[in-house]
C-alpha positions as CSV (number, residue, x, y, z in Angstrom):
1,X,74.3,147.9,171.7
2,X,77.7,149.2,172.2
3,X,80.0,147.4,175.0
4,X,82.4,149.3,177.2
5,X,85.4,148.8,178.8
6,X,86.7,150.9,182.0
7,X,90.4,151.3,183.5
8,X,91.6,153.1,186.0
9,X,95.1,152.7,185.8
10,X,95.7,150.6,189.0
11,X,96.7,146.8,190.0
12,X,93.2,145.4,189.5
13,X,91.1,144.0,186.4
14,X,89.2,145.8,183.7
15,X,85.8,146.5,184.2
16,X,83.6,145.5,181.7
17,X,81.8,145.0,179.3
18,X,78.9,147.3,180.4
19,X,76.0,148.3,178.5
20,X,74.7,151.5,177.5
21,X,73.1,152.4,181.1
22,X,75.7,149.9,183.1
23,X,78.4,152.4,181.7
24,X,76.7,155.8,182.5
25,X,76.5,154.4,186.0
26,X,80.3,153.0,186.0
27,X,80.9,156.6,184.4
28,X,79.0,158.2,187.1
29,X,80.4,156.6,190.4
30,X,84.2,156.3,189.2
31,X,84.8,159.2,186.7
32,X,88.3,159.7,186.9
33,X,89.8,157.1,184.6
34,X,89.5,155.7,180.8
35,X,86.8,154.2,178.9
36,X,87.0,152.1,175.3
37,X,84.3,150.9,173.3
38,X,84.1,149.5,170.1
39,X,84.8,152.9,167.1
40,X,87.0,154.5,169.2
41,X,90.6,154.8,168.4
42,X,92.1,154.5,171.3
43,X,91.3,154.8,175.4
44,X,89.3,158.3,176.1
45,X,89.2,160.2,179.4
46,X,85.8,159.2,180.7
47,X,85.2,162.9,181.5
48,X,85.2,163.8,177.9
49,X,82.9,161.4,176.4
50,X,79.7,162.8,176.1
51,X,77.8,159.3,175.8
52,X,78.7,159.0,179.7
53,X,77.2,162.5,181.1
54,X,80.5,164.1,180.5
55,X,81.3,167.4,178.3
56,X,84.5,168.0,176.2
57,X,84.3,171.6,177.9
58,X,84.8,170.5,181.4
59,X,88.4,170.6,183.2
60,X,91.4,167.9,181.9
61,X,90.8,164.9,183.0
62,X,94.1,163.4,185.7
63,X,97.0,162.5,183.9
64,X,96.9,159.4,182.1
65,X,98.3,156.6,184.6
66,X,101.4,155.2,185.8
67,X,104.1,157.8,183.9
68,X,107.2,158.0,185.2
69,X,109.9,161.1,185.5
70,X,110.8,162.1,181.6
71,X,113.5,159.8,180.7
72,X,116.2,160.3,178.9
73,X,116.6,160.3,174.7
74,X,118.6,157.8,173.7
75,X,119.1,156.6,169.9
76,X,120.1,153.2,169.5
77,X,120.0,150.3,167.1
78,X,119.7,146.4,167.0
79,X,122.3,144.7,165.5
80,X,122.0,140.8,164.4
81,X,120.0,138.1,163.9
82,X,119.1,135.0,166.1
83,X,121.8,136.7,168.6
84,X,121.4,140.0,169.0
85,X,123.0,143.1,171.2
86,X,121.7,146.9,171.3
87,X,123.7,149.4,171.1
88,X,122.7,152.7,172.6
89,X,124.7,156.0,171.3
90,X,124.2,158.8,174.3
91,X,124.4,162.3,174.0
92,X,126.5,164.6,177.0
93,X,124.8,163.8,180.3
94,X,122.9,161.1,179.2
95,X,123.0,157.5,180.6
96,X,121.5,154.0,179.9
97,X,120.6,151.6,182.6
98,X,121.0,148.0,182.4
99,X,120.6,144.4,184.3
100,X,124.1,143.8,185.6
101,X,126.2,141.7,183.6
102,X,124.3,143.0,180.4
103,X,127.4,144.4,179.4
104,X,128.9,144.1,175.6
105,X,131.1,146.8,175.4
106,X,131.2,150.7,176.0
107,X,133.4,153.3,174.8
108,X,135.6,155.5,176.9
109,X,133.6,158.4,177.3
110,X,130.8,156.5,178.7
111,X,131.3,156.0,182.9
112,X,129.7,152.9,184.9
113,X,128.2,153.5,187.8
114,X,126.7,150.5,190.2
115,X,123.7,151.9,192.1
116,X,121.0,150.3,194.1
117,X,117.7,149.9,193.2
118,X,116.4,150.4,189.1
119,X,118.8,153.5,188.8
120,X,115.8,155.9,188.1
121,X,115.5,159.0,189.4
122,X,112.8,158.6,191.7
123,X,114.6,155.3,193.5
124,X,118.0,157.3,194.0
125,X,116.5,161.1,195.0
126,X,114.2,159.6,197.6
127,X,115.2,158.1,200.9
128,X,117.0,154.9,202.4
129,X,113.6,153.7,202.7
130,X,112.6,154.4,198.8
131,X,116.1,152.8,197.7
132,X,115.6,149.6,200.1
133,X,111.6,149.0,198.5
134,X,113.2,149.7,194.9
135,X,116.0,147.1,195.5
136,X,113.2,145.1,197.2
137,X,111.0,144.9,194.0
138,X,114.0,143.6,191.5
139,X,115.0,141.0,194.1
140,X,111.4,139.7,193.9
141,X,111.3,139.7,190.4
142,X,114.4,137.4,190.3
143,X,117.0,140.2,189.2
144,X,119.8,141.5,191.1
145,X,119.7,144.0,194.0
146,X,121.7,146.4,191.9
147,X,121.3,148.3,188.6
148,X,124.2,149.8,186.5
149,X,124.2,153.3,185.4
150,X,126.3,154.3,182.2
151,X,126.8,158.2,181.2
152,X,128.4,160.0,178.8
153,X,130.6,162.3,180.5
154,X,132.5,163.3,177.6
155,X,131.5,165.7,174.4
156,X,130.0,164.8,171.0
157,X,128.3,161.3,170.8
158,X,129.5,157.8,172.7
159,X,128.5,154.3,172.2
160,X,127.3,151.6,174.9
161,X,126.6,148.0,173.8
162,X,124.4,145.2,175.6
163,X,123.9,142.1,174.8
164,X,121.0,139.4,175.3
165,X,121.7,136.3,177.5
166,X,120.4,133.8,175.8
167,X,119.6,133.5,172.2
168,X,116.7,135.7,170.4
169,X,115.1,139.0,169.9
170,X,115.6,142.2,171.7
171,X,112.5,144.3,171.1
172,X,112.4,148.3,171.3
173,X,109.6,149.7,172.9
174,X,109.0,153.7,173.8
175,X,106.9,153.2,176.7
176,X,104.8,156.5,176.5
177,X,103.4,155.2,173.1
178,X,102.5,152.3,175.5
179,X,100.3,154.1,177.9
180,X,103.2,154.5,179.8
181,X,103.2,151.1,181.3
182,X,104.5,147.5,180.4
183,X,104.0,143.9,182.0
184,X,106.5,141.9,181.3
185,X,107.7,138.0,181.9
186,X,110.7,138.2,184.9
187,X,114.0,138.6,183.5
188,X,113.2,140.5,180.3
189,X,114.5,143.5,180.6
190,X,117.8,144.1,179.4
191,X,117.9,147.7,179.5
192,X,116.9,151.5,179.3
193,X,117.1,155.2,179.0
194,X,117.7,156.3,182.8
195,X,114.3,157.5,184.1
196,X,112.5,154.3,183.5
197,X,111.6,152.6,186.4
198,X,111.3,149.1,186.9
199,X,108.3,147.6,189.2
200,X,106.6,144.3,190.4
201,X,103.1,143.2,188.8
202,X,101.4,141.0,191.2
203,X,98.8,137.8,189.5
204,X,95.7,138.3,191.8
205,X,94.1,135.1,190.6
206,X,95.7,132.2,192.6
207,X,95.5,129.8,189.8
208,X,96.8,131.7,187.3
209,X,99.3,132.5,189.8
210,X,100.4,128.7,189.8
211,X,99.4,127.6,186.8
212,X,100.4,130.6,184.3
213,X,104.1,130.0,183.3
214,X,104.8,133.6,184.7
215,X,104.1,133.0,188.6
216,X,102.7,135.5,190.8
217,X,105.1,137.9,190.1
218,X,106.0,139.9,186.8
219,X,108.0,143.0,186.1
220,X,106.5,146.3,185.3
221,X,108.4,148.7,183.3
222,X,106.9,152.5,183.5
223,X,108.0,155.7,182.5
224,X,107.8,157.0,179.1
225,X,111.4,156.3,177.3
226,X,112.5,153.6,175.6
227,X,113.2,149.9,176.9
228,X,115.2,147.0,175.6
229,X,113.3,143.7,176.0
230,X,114.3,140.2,175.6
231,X,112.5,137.5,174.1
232,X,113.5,133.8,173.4
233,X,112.9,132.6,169.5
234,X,110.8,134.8,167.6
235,X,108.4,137.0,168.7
236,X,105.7,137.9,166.9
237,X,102.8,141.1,168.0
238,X,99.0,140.5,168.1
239,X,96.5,143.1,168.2
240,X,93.1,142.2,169.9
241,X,90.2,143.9,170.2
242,X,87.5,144.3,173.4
243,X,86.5,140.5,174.1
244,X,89.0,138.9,172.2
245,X,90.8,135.8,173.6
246,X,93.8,134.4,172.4
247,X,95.0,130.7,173.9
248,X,98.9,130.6,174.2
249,X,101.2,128.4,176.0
250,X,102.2,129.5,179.2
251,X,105.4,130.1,178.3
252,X,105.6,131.9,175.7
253,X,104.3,135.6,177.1
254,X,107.0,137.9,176.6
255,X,104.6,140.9,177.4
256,X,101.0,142.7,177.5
257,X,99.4,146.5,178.0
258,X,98.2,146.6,181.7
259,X,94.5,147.0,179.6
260,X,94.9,143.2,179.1
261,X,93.3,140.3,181.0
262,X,95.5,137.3,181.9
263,X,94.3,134.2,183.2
264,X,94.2,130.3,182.6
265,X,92.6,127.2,181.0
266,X,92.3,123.7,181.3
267,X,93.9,122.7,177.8
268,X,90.8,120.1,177.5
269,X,89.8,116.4,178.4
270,X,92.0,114.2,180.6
271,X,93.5,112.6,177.8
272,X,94.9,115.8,176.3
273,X,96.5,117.1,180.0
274,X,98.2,114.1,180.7
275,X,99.5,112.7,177.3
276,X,99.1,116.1,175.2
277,X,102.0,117.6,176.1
278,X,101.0,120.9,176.5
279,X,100.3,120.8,180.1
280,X,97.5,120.9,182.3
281,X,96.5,124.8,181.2
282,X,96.4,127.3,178.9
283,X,97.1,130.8,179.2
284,X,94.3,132.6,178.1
285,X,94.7,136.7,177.0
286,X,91.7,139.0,176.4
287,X,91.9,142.5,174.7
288,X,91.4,144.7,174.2
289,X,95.4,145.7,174.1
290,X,99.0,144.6,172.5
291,X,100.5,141.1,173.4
292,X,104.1,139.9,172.6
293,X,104.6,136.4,172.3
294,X,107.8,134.5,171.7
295,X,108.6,131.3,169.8
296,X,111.4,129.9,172.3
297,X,111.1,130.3,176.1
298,X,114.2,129.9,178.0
299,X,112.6,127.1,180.0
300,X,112.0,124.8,177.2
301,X,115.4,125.4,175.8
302,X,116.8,124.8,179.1
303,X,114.8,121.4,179.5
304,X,115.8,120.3,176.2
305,X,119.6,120.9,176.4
306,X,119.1,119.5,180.4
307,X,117.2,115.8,178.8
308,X,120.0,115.8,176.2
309,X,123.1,115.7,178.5
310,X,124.6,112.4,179.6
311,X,124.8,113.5,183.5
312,X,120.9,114.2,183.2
313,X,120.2,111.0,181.9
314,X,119.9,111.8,178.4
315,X,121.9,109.4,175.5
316,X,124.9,110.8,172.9
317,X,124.0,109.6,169.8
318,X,127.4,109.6,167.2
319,X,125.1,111.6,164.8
320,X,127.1,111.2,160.9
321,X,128.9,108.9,162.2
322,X,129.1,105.0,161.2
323,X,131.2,104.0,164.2
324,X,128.5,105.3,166.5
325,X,129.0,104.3,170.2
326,X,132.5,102.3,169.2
327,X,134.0,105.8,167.9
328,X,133.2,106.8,171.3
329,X,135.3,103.9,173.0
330,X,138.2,104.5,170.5
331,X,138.0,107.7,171.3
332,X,138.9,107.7,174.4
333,X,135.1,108.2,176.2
334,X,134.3,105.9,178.5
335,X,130.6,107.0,179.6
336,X,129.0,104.5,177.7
């Protein structure tokens, strides 16, 4: 018996799985959304699948959900290794926006423009009202009340560089091959083709909330041009289908399709939650959808370098050296 899966493109969870007759009824009270089930390729309009009481021949289904204004097309490329930067190359008219202080260079062509709110078009066209709850959402997600905007104002092609904060990946990712929708950890974004529009994700479940590495909070990119994402470490892409749970530390989701459930764990017996040192919980993701996950959150970097520093309490150790704490003293150190 097949098991299906129903989204309809807002802020709450997936239903599912239903059965056969569950998902004619789903089908038949809330038609106007998406259905998956096991064989098919990817999300159809639940209008369209005969299965459900619908008929290929009836009107389009709504537009698929959350797509912003067409954004811009940018080319770019990724340059480096363990520190990388992206640089975008714009065509006349065409701008990039970016988290201020993102930055690496730009070339003269190219103007910069400080605006308020996520610089998209349908932040700045609307009213004080739209720009205030734009500016409102980035403030919440622990970025800055204002975005800058950089255009090419010049002919042929110019250059604009940004570069990532804190060592690891930026990842490329062309939102309308994404459903048109991205959740992301706070303070990934680097930047974006103008158009894209950055939002808040709210955690409905109060102890994932708490408990998830993430908070209650997370960004939400939409649109459908590209983004720039940062990650810390490596990040590596899992696949998983309907049902599909994969256990992760809480820190280390970078980012997820909106089709994907997140919530927490206990990481096991009392033993392992106190003296494990893993934590208390688990993050726990269930497909079916696309999860990025990334080797070195900033957190635990942060903690290390934070235990490791004298005025933290941490110990210098005169690593190669056979003098050890003495080479300090002759040295002139006297925090010993």
């Amino acid at each position: 018996m097949a098991q299906w899966y129903f989204s309809y493109g807002k802020n709450t969870d997936r239903v599912g799985p239903l059965d056969d007759a569950q998902a004619r009824e789903q089908a038949r009270r809330q038609p106007d959304g998406y259905c998956w089930r096991e064989g098919f390729t990817e999300w159809q309009p639940i209008r369209s699948v005969a299965e459900l009481g619908g008929s290929a021949v009836m009107a389009p289904p709504p537009a698929p959900p959350a797509r912003g204004s067409s954004a811009d097309e940018i080319d770019y490329r990724i340059v480096g290794t363990d520190m990388q930067f992206v640089e975008v190359e714009l065509d006349p008219g065409e701008s990039a926006i970016a988290e201020a202080g993102a930055l690496m260079y730009k070339e003269a062509a190219v103007q910069m423009d400080t605006v308020f709110g996520d610089g998209s078009t349908a932040s700045q066209g609307g009213g004080l009202m739209d720009k205030l709850l734009s500016a409102g959402k980035r403030v919440i997600t622990g970025e800055s009340l204002f975005t800058t905007v950089f255009t090419h104002t010049g002919s042929g092609k110019a250059k604009v560089a940004f570069a990532a904060p804190y060592p690891g990946t930026v990842m490329a990712m062309k939102l309308s091959e994404h459903g048109g929708r991205l959740i992301c950890q706070k303070d990934s974004f680097l930047a974006g083709a103008r158009g894209v529009q950055l939002g808040i994700f709210f955690q409905r479940k109060i102890l994932t909330g708490l408990f998830g590495g993430e908070g209650f909070i997370m960004q939400k990119l939409e649109g459908d041009g590209w983004v720039f994402v940062h990650a810390g470490g490596t990040v590596v892409q899992r696949e998983l289908k309907a049902g599909e749970r994969l256990d992760v530390d809480t820190g280390c989701v970078v980012a997820f399709h909106d089709t994907v459930n997140m919530d927490i764990k206990p990481v096991g017996g009392i033993k392992s939650m106190f003296f494990g040192g893993e934590g208390m919980f688990l993050a726990t993701l269930t497909g079916p959808g696309t999860v990025w996950l990334q080797s070195l959150p900033f957190s635990r970097m942060a903690g290390r370098m934070l235990a490791a520093a004298p005025q933290g309490g941490g110990q210098r150790r005169g690593e190669g050296s056979i003098l050890g704490g003495l080479g300090d003293i002759l040295g002139g150190d006297r925090n010993f």
